[in-house]
N, C-alpha and C positions, 0 to 999 in steps of 0.2 A: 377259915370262913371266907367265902367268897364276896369280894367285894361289889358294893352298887352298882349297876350300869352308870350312874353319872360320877360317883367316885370312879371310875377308870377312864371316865372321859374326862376330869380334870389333871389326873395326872398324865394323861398322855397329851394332854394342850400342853402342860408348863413342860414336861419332858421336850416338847416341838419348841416351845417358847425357848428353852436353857438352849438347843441346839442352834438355832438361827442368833440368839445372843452371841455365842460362843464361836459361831461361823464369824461374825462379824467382827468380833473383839481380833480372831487370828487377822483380819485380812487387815485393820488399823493397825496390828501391833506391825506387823511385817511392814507396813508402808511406813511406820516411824522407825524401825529398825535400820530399814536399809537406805532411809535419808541420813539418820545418822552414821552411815556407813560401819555398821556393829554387826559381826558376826552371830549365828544362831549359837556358835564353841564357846564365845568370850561371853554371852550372855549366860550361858549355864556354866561354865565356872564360875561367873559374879555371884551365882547363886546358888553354886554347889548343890547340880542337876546334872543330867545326862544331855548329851543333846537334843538325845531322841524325844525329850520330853517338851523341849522349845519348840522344833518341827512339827510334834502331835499339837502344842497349843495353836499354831499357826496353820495351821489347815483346819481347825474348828474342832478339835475333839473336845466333848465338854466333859469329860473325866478329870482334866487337868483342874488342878485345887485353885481358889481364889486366892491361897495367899502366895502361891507357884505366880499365876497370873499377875498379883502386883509387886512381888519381889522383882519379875523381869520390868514392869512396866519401867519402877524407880531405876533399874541397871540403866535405859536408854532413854533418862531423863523424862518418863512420859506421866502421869497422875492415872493410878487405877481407881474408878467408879465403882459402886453398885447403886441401881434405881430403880424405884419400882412408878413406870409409867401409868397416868391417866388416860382412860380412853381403850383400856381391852376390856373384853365382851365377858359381863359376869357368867358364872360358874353355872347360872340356870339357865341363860342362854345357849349353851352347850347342850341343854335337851331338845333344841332346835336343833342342833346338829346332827344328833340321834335320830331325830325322827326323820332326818333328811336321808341318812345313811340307811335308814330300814325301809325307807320308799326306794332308795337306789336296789336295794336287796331283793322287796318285792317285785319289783320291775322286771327284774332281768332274764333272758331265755335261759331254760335249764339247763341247758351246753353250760352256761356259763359256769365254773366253779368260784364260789366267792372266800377270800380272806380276810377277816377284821381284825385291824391292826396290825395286817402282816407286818414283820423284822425286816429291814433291809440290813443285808452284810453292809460291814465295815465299823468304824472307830463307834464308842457310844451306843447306846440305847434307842438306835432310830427306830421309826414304823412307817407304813403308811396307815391310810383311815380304812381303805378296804384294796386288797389284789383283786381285780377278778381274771379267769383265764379258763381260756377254753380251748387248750391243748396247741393251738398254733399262733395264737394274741392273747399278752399280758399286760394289763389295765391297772397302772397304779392309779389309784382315785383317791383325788385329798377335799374336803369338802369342809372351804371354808366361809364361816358366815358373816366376815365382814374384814375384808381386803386394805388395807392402806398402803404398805410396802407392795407392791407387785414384784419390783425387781427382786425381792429375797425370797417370794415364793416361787415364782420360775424358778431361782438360783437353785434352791432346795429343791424342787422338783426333779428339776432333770439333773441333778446330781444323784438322787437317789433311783432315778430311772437307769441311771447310765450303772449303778452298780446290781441293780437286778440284773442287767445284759447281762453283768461278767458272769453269773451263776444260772442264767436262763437260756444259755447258747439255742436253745433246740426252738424260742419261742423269739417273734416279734413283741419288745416292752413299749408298751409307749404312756406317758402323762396325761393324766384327765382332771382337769380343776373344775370342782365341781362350786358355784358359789348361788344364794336364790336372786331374785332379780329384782335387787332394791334398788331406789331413787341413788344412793352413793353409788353402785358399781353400774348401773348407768351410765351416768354423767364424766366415770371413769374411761369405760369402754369408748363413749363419744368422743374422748377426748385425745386417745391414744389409741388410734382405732388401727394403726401401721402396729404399731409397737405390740397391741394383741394379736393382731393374724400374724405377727415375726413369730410370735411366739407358740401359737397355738393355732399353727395349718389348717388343721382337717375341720369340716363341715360340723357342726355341733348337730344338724340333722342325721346325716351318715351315722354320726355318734352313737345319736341315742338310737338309731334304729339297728343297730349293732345288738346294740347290750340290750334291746327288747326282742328283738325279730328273729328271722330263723336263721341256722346254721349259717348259707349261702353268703351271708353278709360279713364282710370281714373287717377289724377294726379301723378306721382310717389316718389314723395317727395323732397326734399331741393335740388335744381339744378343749375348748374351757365350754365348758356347757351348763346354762342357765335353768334355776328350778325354780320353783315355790316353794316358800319357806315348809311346807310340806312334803316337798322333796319331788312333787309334779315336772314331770319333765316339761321343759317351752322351747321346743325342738324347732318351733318359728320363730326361732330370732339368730342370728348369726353371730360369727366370733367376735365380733365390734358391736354389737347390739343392737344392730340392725334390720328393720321388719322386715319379715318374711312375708311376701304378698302372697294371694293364695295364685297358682299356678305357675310360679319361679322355678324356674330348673335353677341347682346349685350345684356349680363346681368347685371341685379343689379348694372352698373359703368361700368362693366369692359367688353372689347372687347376679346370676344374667337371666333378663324377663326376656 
């Protein structure tokens, strides 16, 4: 029996959530490991494992078991957690998200072919929210409705960008963070406005006139592009959130009047 549209959006949130957990747990474990100056060999004999299974927890596989997980932690003197944090976006919220992801759907020029919840190769159960691609540009789009970590989403991001390359040789991949345009991611973007155009080059106008407009237009690279929580493109405001006056020519990110 096939399942809800919002039950498969909540288990592909906690799916995303387990992964970026599990990304972070390798990269603390590894930095207390090798203070302790402990190999990944001597940890997995302490705990009568393979090694290969300490190297998949430390690059973020979250297949690895929680009691695998705090067996190592106690080998290199560390205390393994589990918590369940205040402050993520309930389960109904997530039909904001849908609706965001079915405006991106409707939006887009026919060229485009689109994938919801396309698999990214590699370790675990990844996806993205949608591929889209039109034979010569492939558009991982993650569309998230309310941002705190930035630095784990890029991380995530172009982590899973960089493994569609390895299997999309024939295509340009590039990162599209799609978020709507609340007072928090605001205040964010104002405030880190180097640190989001490091991150996220290409023109958010270029963007969306890509994924609506015709062929001729090609995608312009790694973009975080602003919507309404109805999924309306706001193609006047830039990668820092900044207004777009009307008759700005935009280049490469940056607004020159």
């Amino acid at each position: 029996m096939p399942r809800p549209a919002l039950s498969r959006t909540v288990i592909h949130e906690a799916d995303r959530q387990l992964r970026r957990t599990a990304l972070r747990f390798g990269e603390e474990f590894r930095a207390l490991r090798l203070r302790a100056r402990v190999t990944q060999a001597a940890v997995a004999r302490m705990i009568g494992v393979d090694r290969s299974v300490i190297c998949r927890m430390e690059v973020g596989d979250p297949s690895v078991g929680d009691a695998i997980r705090a067996r190592a932690a106690v080998a290199i003197g560390a205390e393994f957690r589990l918590a369940v944090d205040p402050g993520a976006t309930p389960a109904f919220h997530d039909a904001a998200q849908a609706r965001i992801v079915e405006a991106l759907l409707a939006a887009r020029h026919p060229r485009w072919s689109a994938t919801v919840e396309a698999p990214i190769p590699g370790p675990g159960r990844r996806s993205g929210d949608v591929l889209f691609d039109d034979g010569f540009d492939a558009v991982l789009t993650e569309v998230e409705m309310r941002v705190d970590r930035w630095e784990e989403v890029v991380r995530e991001g172009h982590a899973k960008r960089e493994a569609l390359r390895a299997v999309l040789p024939t295509r340009c991949v590039w990162f599209a963070l799609v978020v709507p345009d609340t007072r928090h991611h605001r205040a964010i973007l104002a405030a880190h406005p180097e640190m989001i155009r490091s991150a996220f080059p290409a023109d958010p106008v270029l963007a969306a006139a890509a994924l609506t407009g015709p062929a001729l237009l090609r995608w312009p690279g790694d973009a975080l592009i602003l919507v309404t929580r109805r999924g309306a493109l706001l193609p006047k405001r830039d990668a820092a959130g900044a207004a777009v006056g009307s008759g700005a020519a935009v280049r490469s990110g940056a607004v020159v009047r």
